[in-house]
Backbone of each chain as ProteinMPNN parsed JSONL, in Angstrom:
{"seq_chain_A": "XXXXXXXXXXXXXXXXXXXXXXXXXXXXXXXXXXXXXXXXXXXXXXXXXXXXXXXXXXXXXXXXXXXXXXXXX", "coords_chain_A": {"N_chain_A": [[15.367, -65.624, -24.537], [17.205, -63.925, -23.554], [16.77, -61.369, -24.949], [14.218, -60.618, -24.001], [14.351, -59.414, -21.149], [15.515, -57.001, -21.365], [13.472, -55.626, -23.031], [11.43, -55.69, -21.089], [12.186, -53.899, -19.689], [12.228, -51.682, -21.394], [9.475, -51.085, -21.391], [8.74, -50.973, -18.951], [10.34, -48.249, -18.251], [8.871, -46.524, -20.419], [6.152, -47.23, -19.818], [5.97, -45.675, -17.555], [7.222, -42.728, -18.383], [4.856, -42.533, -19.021], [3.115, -41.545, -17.52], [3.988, -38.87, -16.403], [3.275, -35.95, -15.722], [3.053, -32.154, -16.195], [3.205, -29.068, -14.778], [2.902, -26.507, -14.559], [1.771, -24.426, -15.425], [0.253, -23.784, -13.418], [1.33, -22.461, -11.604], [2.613, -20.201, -12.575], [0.482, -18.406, -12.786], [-0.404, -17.372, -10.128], [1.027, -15.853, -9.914], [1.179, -13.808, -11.73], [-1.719, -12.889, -11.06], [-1.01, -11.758, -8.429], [0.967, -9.384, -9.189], [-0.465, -7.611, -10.808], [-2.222, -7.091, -8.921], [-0.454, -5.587, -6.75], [0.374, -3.473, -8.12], [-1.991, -2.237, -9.43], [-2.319, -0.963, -6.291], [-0.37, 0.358, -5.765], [-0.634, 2.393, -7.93], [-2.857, 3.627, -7.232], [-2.072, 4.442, -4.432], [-0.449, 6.248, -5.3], [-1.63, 8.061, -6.532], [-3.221, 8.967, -4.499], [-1.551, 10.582, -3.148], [-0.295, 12.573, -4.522], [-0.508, 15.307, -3.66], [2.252, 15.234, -2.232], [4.442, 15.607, -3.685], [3.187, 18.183, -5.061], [3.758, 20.133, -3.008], [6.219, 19.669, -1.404], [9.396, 18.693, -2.367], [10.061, 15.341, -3.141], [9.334, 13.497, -0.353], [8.347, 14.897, 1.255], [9.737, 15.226, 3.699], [12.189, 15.293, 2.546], [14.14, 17.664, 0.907], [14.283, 19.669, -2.309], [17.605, 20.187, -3.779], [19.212, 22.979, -4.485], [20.721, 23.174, -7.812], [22.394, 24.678, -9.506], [24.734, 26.673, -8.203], [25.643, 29.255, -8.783], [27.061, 32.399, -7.691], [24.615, 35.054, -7.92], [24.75, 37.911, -9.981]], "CA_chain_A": [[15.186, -65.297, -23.117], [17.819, -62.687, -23.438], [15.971, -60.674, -24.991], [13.117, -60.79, -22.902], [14.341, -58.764, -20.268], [15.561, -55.53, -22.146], [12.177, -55.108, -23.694], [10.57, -55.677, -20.167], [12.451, -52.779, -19.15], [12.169, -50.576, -21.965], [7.919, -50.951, -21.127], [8.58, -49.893, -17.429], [10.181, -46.766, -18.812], [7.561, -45.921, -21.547], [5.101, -47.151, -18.922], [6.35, -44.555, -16.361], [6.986, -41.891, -18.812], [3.719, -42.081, -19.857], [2.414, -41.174, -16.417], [4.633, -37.855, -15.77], [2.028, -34.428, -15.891], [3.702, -30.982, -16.282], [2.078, -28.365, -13.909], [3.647, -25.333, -14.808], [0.448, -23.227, -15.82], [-0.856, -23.561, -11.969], [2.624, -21.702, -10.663], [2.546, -18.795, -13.368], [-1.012, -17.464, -12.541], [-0.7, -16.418, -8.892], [2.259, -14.333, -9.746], [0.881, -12.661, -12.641], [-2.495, -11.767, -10.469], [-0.388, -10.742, -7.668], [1.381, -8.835, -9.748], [-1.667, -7.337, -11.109], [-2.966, -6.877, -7.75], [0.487, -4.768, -6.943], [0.353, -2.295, -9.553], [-3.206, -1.251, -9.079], [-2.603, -0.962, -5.417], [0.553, 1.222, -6.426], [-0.953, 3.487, -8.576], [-3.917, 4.253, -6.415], [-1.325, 5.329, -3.772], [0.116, 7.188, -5.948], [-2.626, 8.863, -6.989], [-3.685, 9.544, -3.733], [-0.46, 10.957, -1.958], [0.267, 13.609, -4.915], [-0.098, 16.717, -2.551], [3.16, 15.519, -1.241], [4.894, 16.138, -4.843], [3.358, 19.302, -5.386], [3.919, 21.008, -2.133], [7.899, 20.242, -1.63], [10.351, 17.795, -3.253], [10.068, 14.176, -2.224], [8.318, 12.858, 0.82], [8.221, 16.313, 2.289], [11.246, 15.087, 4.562], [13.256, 15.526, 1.171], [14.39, 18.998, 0.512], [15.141, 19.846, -3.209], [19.035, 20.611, -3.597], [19.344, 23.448, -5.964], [21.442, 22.632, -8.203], [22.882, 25.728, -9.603], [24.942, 27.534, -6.691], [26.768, 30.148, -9.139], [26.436, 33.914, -7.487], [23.894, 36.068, -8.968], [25.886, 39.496, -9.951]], "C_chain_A": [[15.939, -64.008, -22.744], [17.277, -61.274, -23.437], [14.784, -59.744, -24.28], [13.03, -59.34, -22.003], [14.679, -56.923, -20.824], [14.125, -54.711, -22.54], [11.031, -54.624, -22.345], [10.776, -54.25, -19.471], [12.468, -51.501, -19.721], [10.56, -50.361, -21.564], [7.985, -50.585, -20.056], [8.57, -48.532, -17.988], [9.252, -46.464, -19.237], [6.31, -45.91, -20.395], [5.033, -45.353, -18.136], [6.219, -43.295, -16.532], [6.017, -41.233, -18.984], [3.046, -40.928, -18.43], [3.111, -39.778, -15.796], [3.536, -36.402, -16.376], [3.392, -33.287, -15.519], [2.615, -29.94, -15.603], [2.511, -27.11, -13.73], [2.823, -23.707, -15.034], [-0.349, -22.742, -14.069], [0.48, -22.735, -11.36], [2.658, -20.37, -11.528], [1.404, -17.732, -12.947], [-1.039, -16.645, -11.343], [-0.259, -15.985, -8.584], [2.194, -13.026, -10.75], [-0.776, -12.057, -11.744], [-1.982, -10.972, -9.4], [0.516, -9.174, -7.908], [0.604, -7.031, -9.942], [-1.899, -6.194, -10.13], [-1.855, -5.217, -7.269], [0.42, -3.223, -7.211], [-0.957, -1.304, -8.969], [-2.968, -0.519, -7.368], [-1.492, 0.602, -5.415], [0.396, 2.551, -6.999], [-1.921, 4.235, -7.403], [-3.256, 4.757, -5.195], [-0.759, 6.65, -4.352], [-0.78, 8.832, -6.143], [-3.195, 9.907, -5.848], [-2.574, 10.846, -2.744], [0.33, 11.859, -3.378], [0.245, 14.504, -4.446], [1.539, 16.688, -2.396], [4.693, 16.016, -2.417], [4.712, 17.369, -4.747], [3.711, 20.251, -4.415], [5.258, 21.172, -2.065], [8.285, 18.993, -2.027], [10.112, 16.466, -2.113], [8.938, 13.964, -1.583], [7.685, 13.722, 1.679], [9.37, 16.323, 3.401], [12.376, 15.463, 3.612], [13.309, 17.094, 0.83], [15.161, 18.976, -1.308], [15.859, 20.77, -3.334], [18.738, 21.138, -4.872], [20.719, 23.211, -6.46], [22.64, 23.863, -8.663], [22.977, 26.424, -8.736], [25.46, 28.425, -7.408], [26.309, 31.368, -8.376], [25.851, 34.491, -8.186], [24.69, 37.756, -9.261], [24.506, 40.331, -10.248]], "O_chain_A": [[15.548, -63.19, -21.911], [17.249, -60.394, -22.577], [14.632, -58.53, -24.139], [12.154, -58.476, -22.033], [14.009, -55.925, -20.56], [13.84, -53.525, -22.369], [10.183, -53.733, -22.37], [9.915, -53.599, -18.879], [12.629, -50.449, -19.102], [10.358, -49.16, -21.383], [7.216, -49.646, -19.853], [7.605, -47.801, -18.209], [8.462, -45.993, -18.42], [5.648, -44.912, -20.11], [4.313, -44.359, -18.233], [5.619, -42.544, -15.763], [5.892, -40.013, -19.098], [2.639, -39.772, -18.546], [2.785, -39.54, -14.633], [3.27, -36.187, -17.559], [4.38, -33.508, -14.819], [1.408, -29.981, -15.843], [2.458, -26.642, -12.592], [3.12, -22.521, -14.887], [-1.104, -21.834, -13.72], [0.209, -22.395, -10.209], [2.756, -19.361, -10.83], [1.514, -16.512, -12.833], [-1.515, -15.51, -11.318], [-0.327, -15.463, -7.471], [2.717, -11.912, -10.738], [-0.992, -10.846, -11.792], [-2.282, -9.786, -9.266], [0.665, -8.225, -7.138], [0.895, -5.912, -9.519], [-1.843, -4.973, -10.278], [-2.283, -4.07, -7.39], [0.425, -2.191, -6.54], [-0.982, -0.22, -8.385], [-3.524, 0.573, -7.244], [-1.905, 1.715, -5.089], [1.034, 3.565, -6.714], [-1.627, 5.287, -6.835], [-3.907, 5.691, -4.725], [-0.696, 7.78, -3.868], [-0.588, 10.034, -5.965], [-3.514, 11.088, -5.993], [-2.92, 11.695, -1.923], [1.561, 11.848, -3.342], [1.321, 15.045, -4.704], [2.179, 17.74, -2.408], [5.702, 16.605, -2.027], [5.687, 18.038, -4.405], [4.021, 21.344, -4.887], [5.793, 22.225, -2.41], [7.408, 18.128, -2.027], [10.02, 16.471, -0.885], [7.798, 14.148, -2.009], [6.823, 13.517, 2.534], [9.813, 17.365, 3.883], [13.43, 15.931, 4.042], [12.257, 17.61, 0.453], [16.242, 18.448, -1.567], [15.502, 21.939, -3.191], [18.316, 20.587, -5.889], [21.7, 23.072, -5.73], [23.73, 23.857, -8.091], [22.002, 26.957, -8.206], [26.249, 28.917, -6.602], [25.084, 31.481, -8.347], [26.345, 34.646, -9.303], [25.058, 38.492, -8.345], [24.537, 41.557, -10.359]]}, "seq_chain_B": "XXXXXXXXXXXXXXXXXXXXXXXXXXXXXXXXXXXXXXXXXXXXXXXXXXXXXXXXXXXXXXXXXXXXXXXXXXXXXXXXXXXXXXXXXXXXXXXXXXXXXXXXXXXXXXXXXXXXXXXXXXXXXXXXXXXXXXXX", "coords_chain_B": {"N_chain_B": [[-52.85, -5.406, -8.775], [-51.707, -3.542, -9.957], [-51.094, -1.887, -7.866], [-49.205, -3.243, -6.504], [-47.166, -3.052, -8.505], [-46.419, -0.516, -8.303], [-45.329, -0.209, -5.304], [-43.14, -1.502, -6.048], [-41.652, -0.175, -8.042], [-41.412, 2.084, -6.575], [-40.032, 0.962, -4.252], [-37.419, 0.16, -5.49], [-36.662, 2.481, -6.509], [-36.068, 3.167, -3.552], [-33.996, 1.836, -3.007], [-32.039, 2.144, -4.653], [-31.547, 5.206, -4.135], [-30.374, 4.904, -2.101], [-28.029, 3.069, -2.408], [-26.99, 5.1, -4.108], [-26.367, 7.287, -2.34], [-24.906, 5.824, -1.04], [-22.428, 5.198, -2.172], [-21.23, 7.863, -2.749], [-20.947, 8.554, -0.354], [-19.112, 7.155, 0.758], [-16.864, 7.971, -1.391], [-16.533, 10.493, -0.56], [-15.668, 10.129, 2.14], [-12.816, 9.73, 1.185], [-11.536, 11.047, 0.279], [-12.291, 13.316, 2.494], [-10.327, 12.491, 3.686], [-8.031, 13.044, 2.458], [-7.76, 15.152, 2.841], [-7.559, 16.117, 5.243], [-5.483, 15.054, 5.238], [-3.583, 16.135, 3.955], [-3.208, 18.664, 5.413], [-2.166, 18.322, 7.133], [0.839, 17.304, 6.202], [2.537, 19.389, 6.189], [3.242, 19.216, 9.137], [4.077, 16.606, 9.786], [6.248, 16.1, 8.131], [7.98, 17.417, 9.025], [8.3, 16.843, 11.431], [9.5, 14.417, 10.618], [11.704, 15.005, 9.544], [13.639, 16.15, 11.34], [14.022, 13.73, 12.792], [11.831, 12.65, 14.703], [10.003, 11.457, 14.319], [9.262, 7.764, 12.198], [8.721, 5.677, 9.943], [7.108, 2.368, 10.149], [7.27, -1.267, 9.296], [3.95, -1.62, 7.978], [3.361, 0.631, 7.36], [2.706, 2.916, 8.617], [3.095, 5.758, 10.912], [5.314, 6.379, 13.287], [6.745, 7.1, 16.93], [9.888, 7.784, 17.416], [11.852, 7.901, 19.503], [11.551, 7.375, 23.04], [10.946, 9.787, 24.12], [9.579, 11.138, 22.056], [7.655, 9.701, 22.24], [6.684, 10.324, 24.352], [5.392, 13.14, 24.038], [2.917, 14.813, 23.996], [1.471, 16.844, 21.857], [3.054, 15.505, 19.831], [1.998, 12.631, 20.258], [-0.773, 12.775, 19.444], [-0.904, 14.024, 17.013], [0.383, 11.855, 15.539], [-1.802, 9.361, 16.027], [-3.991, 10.832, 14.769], [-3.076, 10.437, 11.936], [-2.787, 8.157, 12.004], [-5.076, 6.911, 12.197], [-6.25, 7.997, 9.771], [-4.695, 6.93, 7.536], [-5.141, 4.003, 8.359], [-8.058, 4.114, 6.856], [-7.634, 5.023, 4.699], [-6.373, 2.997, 3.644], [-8.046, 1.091, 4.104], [-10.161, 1.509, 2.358], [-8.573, 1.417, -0.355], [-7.979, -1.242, -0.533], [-10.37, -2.441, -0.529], [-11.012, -1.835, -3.145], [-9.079, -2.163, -4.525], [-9.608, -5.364, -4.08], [-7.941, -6.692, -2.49], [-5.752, -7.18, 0.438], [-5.404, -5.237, 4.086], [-3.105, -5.529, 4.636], [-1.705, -5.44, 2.62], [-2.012, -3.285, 1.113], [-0.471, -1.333, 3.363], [1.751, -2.003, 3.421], [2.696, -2.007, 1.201], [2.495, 0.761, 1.229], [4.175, 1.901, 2.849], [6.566, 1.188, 1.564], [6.634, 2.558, -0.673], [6.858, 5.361, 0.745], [9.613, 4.698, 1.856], [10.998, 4.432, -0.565], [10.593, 7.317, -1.225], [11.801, 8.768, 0.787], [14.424, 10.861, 2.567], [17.853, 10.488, 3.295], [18.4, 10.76, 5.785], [16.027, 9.949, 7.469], [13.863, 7.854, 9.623], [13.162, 4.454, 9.617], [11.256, 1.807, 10.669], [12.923, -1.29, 11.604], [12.08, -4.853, 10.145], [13.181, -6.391, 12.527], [12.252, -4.751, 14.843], [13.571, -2.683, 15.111], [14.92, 0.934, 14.955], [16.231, 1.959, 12.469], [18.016, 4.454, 10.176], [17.774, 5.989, 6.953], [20.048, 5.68, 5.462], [21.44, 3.936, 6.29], [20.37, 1.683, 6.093], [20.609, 1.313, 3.084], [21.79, -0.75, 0.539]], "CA_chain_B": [[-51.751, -5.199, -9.352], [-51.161, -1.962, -10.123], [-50.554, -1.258, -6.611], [-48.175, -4.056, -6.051], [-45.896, -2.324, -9.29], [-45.853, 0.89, -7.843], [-44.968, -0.851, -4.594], [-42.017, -2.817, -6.277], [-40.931, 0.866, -7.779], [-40.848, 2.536, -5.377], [-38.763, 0.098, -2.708], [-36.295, -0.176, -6.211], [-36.11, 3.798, -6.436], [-35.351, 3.537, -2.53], [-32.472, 1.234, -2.643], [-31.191, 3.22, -5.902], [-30.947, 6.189, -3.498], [-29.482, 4.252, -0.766], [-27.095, 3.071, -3.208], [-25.99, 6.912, -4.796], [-25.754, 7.876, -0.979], [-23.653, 4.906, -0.038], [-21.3, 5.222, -3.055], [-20.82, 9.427, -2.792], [-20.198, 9.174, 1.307], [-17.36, 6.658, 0.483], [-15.919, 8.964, -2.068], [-16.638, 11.919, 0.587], [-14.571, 9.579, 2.63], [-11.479, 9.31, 0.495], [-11.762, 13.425, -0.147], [-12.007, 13.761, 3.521], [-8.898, 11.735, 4.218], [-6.965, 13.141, 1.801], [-7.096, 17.032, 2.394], [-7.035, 16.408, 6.711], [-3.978, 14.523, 5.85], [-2.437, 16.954, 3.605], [-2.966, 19.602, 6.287], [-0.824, 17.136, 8.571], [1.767, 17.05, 5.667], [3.734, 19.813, 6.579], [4.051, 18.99, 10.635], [4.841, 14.683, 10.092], [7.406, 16.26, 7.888], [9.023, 18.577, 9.63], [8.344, 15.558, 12.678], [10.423, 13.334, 10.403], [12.925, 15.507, 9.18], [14.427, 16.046, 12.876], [14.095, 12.53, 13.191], [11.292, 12.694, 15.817], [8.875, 10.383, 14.264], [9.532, 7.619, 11.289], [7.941, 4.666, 9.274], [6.938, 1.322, 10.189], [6.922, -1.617, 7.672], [2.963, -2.095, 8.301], [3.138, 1.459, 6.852], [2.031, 3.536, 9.65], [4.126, 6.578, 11.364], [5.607, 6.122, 15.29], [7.567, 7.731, 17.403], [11.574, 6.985, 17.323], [12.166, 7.576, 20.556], [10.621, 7.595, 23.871], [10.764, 11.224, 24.602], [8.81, 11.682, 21.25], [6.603, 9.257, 22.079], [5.937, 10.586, 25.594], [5.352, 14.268, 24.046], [1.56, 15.112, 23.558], [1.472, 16.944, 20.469], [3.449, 14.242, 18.756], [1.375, 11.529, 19.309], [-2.025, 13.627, 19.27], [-0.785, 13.92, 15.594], [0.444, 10.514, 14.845], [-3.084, 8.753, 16.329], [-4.766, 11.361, 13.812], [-2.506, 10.092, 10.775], [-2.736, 6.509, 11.812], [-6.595, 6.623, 11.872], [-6.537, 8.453, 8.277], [-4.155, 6.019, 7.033], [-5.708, 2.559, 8.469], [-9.201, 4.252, 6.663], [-7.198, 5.066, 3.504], [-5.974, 1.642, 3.535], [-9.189, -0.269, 4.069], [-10.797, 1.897, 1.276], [-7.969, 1.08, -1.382], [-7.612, -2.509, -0.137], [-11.583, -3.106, -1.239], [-11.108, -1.093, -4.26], [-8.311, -3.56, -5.178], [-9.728, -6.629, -4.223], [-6.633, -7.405, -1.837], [-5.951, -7.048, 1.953], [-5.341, -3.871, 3.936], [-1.982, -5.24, 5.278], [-0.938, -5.395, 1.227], [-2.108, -1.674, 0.679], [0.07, -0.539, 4.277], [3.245, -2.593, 3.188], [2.988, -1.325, -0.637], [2.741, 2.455, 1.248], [5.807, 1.975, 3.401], [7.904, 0.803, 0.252], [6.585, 4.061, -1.434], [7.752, 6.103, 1.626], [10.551, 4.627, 1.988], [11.539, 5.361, -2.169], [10.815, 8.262, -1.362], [12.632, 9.205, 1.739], [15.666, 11.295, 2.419], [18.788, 9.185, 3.504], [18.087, 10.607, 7.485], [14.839, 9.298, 7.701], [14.015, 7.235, 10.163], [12.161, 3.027, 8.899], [11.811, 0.27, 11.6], [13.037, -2.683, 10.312], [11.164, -5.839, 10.791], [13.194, -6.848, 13.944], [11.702, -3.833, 15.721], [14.932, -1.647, 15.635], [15.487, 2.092, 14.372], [17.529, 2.811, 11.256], [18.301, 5.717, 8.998], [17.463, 5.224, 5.365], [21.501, 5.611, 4.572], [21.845, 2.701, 7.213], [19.752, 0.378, 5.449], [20.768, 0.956, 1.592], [23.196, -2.315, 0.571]], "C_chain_B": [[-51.101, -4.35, -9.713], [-50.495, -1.269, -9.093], [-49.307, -1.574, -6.204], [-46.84, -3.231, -7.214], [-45.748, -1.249, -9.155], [-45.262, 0.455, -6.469], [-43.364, -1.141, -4.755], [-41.24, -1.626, -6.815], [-40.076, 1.611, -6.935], [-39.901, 1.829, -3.992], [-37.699, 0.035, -4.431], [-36.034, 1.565, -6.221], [-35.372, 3.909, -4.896], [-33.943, 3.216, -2.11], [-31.564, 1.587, -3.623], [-30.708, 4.29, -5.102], [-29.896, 5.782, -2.395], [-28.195, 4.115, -1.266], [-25.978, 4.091, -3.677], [-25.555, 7.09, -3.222], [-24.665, 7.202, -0.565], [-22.047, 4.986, -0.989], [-20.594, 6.979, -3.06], [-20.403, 9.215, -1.533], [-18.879, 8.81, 1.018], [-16.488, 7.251, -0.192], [-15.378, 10.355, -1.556], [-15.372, 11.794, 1.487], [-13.165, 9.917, 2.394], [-10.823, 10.799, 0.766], [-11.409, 13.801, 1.392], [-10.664, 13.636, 4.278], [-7.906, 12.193, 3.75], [-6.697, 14.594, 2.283], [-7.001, 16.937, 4.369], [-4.984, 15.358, 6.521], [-2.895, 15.753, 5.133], [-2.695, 18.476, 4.521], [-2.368, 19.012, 7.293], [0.374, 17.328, 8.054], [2.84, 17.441, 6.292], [4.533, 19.529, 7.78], [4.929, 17.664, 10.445], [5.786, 15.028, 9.225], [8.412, 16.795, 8.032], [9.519, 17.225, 11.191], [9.814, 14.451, 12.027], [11.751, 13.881, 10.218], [14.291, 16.051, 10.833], [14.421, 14.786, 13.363], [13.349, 11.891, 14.711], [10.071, 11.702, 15.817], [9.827, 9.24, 12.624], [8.774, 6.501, 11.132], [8.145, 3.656, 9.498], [6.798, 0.696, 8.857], [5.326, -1.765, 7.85], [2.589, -0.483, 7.453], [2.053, 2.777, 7.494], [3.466, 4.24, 10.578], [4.476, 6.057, 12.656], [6.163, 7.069, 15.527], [8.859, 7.237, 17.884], [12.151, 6.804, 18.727], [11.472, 7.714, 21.957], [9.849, 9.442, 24.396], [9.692, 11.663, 23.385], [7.407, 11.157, 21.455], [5.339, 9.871, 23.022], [5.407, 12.358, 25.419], [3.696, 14.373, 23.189], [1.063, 15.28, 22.629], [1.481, 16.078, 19.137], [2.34, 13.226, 19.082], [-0.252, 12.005, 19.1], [-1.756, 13.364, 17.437], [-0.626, 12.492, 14.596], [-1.332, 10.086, 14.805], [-3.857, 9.262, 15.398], [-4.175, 10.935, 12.222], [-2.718, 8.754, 11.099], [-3.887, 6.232, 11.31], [-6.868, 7.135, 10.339], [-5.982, 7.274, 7.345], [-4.962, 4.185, 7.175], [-7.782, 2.836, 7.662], [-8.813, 4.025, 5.433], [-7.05, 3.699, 3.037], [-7.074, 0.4, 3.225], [-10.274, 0.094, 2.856], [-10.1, 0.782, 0.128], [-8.034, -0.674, -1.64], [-9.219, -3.062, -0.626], [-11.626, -2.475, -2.724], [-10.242, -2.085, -5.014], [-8.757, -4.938, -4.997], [-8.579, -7.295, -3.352], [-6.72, -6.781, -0.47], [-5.576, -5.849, 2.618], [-3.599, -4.181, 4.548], [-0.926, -5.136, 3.823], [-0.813, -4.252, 1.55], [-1.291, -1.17, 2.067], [1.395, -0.823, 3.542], [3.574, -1.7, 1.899], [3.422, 0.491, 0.204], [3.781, 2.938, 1.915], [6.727, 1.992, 2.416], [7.859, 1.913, -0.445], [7.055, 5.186, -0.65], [9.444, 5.581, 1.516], [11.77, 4.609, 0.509], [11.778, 6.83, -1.855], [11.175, 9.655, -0.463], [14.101, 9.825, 1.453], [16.512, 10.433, 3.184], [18.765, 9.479, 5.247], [16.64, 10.372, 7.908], [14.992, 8.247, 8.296], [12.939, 5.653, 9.528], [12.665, 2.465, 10.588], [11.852, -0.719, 10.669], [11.289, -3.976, 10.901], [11.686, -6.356, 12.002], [12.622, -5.77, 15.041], [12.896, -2.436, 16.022], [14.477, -0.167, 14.587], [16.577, 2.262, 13.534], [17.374, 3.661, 10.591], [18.605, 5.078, 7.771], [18.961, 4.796, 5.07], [21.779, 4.319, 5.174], [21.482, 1.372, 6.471], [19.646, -0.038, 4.21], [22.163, -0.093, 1.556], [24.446, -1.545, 0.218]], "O_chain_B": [[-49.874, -4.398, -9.797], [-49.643, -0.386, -9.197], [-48.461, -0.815, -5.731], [-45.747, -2.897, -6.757], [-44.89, -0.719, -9.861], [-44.173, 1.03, -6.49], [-42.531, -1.043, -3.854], [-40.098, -1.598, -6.356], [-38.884, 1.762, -6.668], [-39.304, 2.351, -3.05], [-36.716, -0.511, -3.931], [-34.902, 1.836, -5.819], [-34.322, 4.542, -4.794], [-33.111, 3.77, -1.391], [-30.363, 1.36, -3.476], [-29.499, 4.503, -5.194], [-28.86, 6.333, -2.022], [-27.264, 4.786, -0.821], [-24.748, 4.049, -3.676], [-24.356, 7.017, -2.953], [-23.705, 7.65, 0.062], [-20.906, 4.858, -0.547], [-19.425, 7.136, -3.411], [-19.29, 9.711, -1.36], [-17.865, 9.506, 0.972], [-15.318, 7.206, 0.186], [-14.403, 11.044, -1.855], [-14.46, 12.597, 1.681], [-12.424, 10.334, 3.284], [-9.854, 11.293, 1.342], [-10.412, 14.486, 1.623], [-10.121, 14.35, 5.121], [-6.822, 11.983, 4.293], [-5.604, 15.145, 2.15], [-6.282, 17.814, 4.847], [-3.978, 15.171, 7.206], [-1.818, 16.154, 5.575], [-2.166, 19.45, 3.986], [-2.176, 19.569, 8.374], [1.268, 17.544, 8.872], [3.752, 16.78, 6.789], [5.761, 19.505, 7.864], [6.106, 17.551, 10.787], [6.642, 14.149, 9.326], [9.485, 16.756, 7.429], [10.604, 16.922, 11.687], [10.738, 13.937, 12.658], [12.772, 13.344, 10.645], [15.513, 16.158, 10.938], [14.864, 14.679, 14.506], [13.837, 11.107, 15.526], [9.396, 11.272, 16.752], [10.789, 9.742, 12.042], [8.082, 6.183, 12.099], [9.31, 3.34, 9.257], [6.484, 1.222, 7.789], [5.486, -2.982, 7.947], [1.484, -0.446, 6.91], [1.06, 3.328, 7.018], [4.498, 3.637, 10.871], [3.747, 5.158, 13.075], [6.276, 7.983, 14.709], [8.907, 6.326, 18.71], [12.787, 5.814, 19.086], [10.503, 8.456, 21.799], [8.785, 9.919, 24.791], [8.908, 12.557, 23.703], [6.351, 11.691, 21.117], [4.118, 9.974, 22.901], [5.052, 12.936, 26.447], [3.468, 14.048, 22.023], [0.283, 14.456, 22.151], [0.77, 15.9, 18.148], [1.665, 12.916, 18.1], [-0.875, 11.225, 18.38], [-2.425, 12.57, 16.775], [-1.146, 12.151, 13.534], [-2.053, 10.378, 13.851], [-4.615, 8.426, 14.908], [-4.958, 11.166, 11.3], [-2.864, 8.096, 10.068], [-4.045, 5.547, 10.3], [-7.788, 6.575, 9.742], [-6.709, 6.731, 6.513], [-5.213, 3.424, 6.24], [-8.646, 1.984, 7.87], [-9.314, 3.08, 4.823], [-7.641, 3.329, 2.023], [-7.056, -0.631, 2.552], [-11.08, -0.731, 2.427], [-10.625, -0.265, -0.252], [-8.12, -1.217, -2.742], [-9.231, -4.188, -1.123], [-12.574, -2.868, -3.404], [-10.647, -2.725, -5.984], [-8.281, -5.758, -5.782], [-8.331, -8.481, -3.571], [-7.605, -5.969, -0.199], [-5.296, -5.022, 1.751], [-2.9, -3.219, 4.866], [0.271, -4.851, 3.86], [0.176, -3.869, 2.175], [-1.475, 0.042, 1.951], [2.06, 0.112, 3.096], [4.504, -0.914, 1.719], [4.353, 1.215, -0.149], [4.292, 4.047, 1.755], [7.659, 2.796, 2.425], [8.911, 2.371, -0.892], [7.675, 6.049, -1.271], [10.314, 6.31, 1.037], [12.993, 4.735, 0.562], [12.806, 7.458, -2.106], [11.022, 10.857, -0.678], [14.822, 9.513, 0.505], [15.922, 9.546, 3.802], [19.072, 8.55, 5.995], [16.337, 10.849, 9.001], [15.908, 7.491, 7.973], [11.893, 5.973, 8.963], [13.662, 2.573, 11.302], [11.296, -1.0, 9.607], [10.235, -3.924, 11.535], [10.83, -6.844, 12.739], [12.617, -6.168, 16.206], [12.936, -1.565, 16.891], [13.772, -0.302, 13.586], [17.691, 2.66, 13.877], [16.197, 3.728, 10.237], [19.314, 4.108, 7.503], [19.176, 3.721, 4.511], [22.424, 3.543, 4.469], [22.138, 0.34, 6.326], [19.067, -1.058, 3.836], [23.157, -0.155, 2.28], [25.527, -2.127, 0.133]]}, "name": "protein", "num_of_chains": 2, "seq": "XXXXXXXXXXXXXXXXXXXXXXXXXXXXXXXXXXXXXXXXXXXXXXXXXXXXXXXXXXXXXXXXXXXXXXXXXXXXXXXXXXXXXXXXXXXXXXXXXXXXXXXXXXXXXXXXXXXXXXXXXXXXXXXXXXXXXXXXXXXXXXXXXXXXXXXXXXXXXXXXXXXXXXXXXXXXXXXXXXXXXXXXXXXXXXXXXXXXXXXXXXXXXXXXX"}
């Protein structure tokens, strides 16, 4: 009768165990398309808003600091 | 029958042209947006660099303070950069497959990289700071 009850409770566990799902693949995906999504959206700015590179340094609010101040003789 | 497959041609050659036309304007589009804005460049940066206009997070210019706002010129210019920008935006935003308030937010975060440290951002509570204000 002792017995009995140990065993009854090791079959809950196992029972219980059996029934636990891992859902780990549905939380990865809609950070790697966002991701994704990101990037492209990123570049294609990029792409579009080079004028502001080639005309002056930065944003165009950005002045590039020369770096070399020595006097010219 | 013969008639009906020249028929069925011809309406598929028409919506082929419809097609080239509708895909070249939109690219006309992009082209158009890009060279009226970079003839804006130099003023919204000379605007920002006195700290007379600066960047929302929604990724769209304003005016910092009232006196800028209430000055003609300035927003004559903004209203013409907003409308280029909310076009730019709704292009890229179908080109990606994602929304146009992604593609504004993403273009603020790229301004604001690539801002000088007196540049003006609103935050998200609605306030005025200077880039140096708001690095940690």
């Amino acid at each position: 009768m002792k017995c009995i009850i140990p065993i009854i409770a090791v079959g809950i566990v196992l029972a219980l165990t059996g029934c636990w799902t891992i859902t780990v693949k549905h939380q990865v995906e809609p950070i790697y398309i966002t991701m994704n999504v990101n990037v492209k959206v990123e570049k294609q700015l990029n792409d579009f808003f080079d004028f502001e590179d080639q005309g002056q340094g930065g944003s165009g609010s950005t002045k590039s600091i020369p770096h070399d101040k020595t006097p010219k003789q | 029958m013969k008639k009906l497959t020249i028929k069925i041609c011809a309406l598929f050659c028409v919506l082929t042209l419809f097609a080239v036309v509708a895909i070249s304007s939109a690219q006309d589009t992009k082209d158009d947006i890009k060279l009226r804005m970079k003839d804006r460049f130099a003023q919204i940066s000379e605007l920002k660099q006195s700290g007379k206009i600066g960047e929302t997070p929604s990724g769209f210019a304003e005016a910092v303070s009232k006196e800028s706002a209430q000055d003609e010129k300035i927003s004559t210019l903004l209203t013409a950069e907003n409308n280029d920008r909310k076009l730019l935006y709704a292009i890229i935003a179908t080109e990606s497959q994602t929304s146009v308030q992604e593609v504004g937010m993403g273009n603020a975060k790229r301004y604001f990289q690539k801002a000088s440290a007196s540049d003006y951002f609103k935050t998200q509570a609605g306030e005025w700071k200077q880039k140096k204000d708001m690095m940690p």
